[in-house]
C-alpha positions in Angstrom: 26.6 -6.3 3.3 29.5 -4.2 2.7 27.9 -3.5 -0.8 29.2 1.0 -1.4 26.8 0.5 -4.7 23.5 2.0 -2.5 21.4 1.9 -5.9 22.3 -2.1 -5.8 21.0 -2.1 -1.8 17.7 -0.1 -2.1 17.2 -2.7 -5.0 18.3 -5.8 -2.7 15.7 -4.0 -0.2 12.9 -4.1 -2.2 13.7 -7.7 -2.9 13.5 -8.3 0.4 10.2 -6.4 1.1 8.8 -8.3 -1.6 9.7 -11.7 -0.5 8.3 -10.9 2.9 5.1 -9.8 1.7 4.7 -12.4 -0.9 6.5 -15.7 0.9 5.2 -17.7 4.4 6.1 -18.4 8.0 9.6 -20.0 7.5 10.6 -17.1 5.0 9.3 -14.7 8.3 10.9 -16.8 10.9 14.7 -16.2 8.8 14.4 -12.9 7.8 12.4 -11.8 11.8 15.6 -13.7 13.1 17.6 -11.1 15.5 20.9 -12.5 14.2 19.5 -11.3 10.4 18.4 -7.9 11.8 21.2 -7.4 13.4 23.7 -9.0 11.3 22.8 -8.0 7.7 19.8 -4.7 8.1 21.9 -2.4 11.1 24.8 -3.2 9.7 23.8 -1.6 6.3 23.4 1.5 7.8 26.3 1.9 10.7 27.4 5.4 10.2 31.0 3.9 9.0 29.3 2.8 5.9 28.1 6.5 5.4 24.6 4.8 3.9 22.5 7.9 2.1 19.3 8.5 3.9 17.2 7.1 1.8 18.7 3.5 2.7 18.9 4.3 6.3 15.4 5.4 6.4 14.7 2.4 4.2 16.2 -0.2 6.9 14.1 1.4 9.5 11.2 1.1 7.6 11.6 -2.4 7.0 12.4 -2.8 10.8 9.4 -1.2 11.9 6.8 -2.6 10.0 8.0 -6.3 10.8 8.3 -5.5 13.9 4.8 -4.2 14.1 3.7 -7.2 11.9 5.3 -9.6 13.8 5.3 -9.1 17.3 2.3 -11.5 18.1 4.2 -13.9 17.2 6.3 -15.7 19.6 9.0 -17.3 16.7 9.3 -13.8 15.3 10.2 -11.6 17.5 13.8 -11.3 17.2 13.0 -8.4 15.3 10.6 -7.1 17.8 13.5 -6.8 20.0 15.8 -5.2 18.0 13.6 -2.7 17.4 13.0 -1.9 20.8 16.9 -1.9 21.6 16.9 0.4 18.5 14.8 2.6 19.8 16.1 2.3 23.4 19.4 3.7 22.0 17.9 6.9 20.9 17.2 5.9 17.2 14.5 8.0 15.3 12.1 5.6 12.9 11.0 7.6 10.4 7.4 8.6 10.2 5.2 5.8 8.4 1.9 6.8 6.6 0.0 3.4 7.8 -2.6 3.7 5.0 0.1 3.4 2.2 1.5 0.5 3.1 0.2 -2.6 2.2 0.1 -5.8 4.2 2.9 -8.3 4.8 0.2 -10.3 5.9 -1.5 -11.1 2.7 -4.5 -13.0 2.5 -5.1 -16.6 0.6 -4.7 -16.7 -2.9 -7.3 -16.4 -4.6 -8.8 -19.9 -7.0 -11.0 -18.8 -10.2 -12.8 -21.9 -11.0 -14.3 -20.9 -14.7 -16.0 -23.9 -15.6 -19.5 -23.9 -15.7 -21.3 -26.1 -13.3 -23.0 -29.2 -15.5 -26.7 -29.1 -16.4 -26.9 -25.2 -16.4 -28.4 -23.4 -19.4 -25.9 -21.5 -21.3 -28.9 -18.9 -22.6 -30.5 -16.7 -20.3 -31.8 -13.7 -20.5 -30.5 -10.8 -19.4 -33.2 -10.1 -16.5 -32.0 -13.1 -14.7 -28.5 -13.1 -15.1 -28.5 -9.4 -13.6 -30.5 -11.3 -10.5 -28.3 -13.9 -10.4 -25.0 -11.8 -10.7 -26.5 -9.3 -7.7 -27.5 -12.4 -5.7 -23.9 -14.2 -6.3 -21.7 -10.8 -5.6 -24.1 -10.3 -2.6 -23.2 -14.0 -1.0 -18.9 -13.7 -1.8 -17.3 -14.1 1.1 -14.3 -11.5 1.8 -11.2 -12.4 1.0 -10.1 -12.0 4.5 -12.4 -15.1 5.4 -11.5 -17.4 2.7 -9.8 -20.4 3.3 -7.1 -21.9 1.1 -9.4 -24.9 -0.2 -12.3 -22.1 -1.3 -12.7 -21.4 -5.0 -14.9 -18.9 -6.5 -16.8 -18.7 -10.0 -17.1 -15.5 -11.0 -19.7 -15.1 -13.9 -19.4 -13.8 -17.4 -20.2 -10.5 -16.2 -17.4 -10.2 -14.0 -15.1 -11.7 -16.1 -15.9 -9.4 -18.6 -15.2 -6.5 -16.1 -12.5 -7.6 -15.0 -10.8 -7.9 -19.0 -12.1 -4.5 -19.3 -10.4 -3.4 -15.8 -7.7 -4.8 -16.7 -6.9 -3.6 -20.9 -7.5 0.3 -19.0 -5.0 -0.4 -16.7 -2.1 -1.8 -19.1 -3.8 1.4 -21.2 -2.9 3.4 -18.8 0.6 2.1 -17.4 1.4 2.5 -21.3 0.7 5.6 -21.6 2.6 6.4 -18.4 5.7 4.4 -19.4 5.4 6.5 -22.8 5.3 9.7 -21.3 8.1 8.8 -18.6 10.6 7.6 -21.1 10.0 11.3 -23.8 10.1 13.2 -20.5 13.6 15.4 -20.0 13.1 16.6 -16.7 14.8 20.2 -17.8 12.3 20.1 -20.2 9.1 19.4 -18.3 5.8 21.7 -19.4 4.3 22.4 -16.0 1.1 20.5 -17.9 3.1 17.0 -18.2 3.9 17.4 -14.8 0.4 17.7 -13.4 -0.5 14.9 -15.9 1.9 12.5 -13.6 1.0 14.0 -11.0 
């Protein structure tokens, strides 16, 4: 609050997004709390801070989607009703694209469990571990239904995917990090920028 550095608040309001997505019920009941709201999010953008409008739409935002998140339930809706009072006043939310956001909700972590069970034979042939990798994907529960206390064991196949998945990706965000650093936007070929694109 009372922060004029707006780079420093966007970055204090991604914090914040994060912890919210990534932290429990007693993180959501302090940061859903009307006096927070309130207090620390409308107060960042009262006109008499002159906010730019990338951290007042930022606030609303936030505001929304908790508010939308939340309002089933009955210890969090201090935010619920500041957003209604918000909107009450005449206050324009800015439009949300609902398929980019991702949850705040997020479902059980996930448990790996990579040892073997005991007694199975280490050498199969191929045949059957192709069954038996079809058979276990087929029988995974979502992740949606797991429960805290459920572990899966993925096979060497999918572990071997997932490696593979995963050295593209950090290929990729290499490359990307590469070509963002030796970009000068003055100097952008209209090729580099459909590249990023």
């Amino acid at each position: 609050m009372g922060n004029k550095n707006f780079h420093e608040v966007m970055l204090a309001l991604t914090v914040l997004e994060t912890c919210v997505k990534n932290c429990g019920h007693r993180f959501h009941v302090l940061v859903a709390s009307q006096d927070f709201v309130e207090g620390v999010l409308v107060r960042t953008i009262l006109p008499k801070n002159n906010p730019p409008n990338i951290v007042h739409d930022k606030v609303l935002n936030l505001i929304q989607s908790w508010a939308d998140a939340f309002r089933s339930s009955p210890d969090l809706t201090g935010v619920v009703a500041v957003y209604e009072d918000l909107r009450r006043k005449g206050l324009e939310f800015p439009m949300t694209d609902l398929d980019m956001l991702s949850p705040i909700h997020t479902p059980q972590r996930t448990v790996f469990n990579l040892e073997a069970p005991s007694g199975q034979n280490s050498v199969r042939d191929d045949a059957s571990q192709r069954a038996d990798h079809t058979q276990h994907t087929a029988s995974l529960p979502t992740l949606a239904t797991l429960s805290s206390d459920t572990s899966i064991t993925p096979t060497p196949e999918q572990i071997g995917k997932l490696r593979s998945e995963l050295e593209m990706v950090s290929g990729n965000v290499r490359v990307m990090s590469e070509m963002l650093t030796e970009l000068v936007p003055t100097q952008a070929e209209p090729a580099d920028l459909e590249l990023l694109q």
